[in-house]
C-alpha positions in Angstrom: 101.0 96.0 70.8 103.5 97.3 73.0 107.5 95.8 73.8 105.9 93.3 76.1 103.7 91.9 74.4 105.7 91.6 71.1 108.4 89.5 73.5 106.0 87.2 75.2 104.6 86.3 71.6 108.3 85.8 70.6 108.8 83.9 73.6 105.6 81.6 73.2 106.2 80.6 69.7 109.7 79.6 70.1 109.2 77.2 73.5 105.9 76.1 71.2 108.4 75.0 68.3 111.0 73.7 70.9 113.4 76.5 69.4 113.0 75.4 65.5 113.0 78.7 63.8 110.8 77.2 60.9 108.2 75.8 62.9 108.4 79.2 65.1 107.7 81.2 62.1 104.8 78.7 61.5 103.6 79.5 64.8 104.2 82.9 64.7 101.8 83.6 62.2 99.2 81.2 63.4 99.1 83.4 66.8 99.4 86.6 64.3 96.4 85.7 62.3 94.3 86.2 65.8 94.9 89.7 65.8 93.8 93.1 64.7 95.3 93.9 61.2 96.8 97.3 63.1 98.4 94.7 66.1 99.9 91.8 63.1 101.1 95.8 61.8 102.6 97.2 65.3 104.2 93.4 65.5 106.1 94.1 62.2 107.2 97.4 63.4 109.0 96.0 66.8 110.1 93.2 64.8 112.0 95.4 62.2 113.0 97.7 64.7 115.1 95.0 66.3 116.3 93.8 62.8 117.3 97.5 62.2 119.3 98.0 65.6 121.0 94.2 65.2 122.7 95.3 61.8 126.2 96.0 63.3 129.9 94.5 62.1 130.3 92.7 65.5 126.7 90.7 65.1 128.1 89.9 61.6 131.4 88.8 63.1 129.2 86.4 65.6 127.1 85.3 62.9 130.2 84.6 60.7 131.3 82.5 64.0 128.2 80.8 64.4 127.6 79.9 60.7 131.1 79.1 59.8 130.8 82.1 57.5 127.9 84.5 56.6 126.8 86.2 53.7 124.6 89.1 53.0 121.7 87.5 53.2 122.7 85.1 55.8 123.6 87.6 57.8 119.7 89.1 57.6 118.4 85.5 58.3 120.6 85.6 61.6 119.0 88.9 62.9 115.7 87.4 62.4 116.7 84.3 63.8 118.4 86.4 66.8 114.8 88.2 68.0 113.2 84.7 67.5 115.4 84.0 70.6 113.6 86.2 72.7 114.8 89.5 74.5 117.6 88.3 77.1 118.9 86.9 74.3 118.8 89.9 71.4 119.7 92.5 74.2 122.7 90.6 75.2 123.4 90.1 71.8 123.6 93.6 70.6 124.9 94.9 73.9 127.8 92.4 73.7 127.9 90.1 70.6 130.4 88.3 72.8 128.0 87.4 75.2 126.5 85.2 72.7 129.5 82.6 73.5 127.3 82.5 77.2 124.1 83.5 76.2 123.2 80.3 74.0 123.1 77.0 75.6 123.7 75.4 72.3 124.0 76.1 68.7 123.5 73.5 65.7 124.3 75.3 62.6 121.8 72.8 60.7 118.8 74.4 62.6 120.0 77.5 64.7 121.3 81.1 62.9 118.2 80.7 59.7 115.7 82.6 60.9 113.9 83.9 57.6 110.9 82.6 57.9 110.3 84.6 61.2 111.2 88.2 58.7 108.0 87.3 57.0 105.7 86.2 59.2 104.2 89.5 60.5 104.0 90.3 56.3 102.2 87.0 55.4 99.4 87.1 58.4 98.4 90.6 57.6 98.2 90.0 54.0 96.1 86.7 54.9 94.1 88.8 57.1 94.1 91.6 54.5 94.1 90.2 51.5 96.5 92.9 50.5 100.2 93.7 51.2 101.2 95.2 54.4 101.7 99.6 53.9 105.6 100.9 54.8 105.6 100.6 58.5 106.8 104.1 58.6 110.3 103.2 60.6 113.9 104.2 59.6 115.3 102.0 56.8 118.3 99.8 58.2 121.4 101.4 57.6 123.1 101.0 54.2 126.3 99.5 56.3 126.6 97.8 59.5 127.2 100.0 62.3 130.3 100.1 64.5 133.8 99.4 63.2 134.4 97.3 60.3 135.8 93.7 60.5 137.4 92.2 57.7 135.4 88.8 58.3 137.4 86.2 56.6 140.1 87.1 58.9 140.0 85.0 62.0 143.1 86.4 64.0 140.5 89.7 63.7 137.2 87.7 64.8 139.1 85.9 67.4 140.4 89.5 68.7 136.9 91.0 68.6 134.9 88.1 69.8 137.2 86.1 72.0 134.9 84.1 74.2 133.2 83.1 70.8 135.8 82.4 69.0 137.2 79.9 72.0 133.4 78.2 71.9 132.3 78.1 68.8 135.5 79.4 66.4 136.6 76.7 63.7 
């Protein structure tokens, strides 16, 4: 599977769930289970790829924006829920997390920013598939610590400086 592909099965799912991460995830792995154990595997890799390169402070920042505050593991749910928004979307996104303020037509904290489901999906078809858990995919590990420069998060004078056009849209 190459970058393509893996967008345009991004892209299908989520217009298929009307952009509900949950029901994209459901999707997701409905479409996955069609495939080649070795193509559900090359899936996961892009996937975590993306998830990898997304773990930076001023994602963070926009996902502590967005979700009115962010946790560790919120903050992991956002990435996934940020490549389940397709490619114009994610490259904007980790280009410019400020873009974001442009790039999403809307944002409904009650369904939008959760993407965990869409983290496993690639991990449950292949072991439905399988019948055994997926290998290591072989990729670099995500960094131990965002990159970029930190950003003390509960400070919003600080994520209104970084992320202005954010902040002015979705900032509390």
């Amino acid at each position: 599977m190459d970058e393509t592909e893996f967008w345009e099965l991004i892209d299908a799912t989520r217009q298929g769930a009307d952009g509900d991460p949950e029901d994209q995830a459901d999707l997701l792995v409905e479409r996955l289970l069609e495939l080649e154990p070795e193509m559900v595997l090359d899936f996961a890799r892009h996937f975590e790829a993306r998830y990898n390169r997304a773990c930076t402070w001023d994602l963070w920042g926009a996902a502590w924006v967005l979700l009115g505050g962010a946790s560790d593991d919120a903050f992991d749910f956002f990435r996934c829920w940020l490549i389940g928004q397709g490619r114009e979307v994610y490259e904007g996104a980790v280009h410019d997390p400020d873009a974001l303020a442009e790039l999403l037509d809307d944002f409904d904290e009650e369904v939008d920013g959760d993407g965990e489901d869409l983290g496993y999906a690639a991990d449950e078809a292949y072991e439905q598939l399988t019948g055994t858990v997926a290998p290591d995919l072989g990729i670099a590990p995500a960094p131990a610590e965002p990159l970029g420069t930190p950003i003390d998060l509960e400070d919003d004078r600080a994520l209104a400086e970084r992320l202005p056009r954010l902040w002015e849209r979705f900032g509390t």
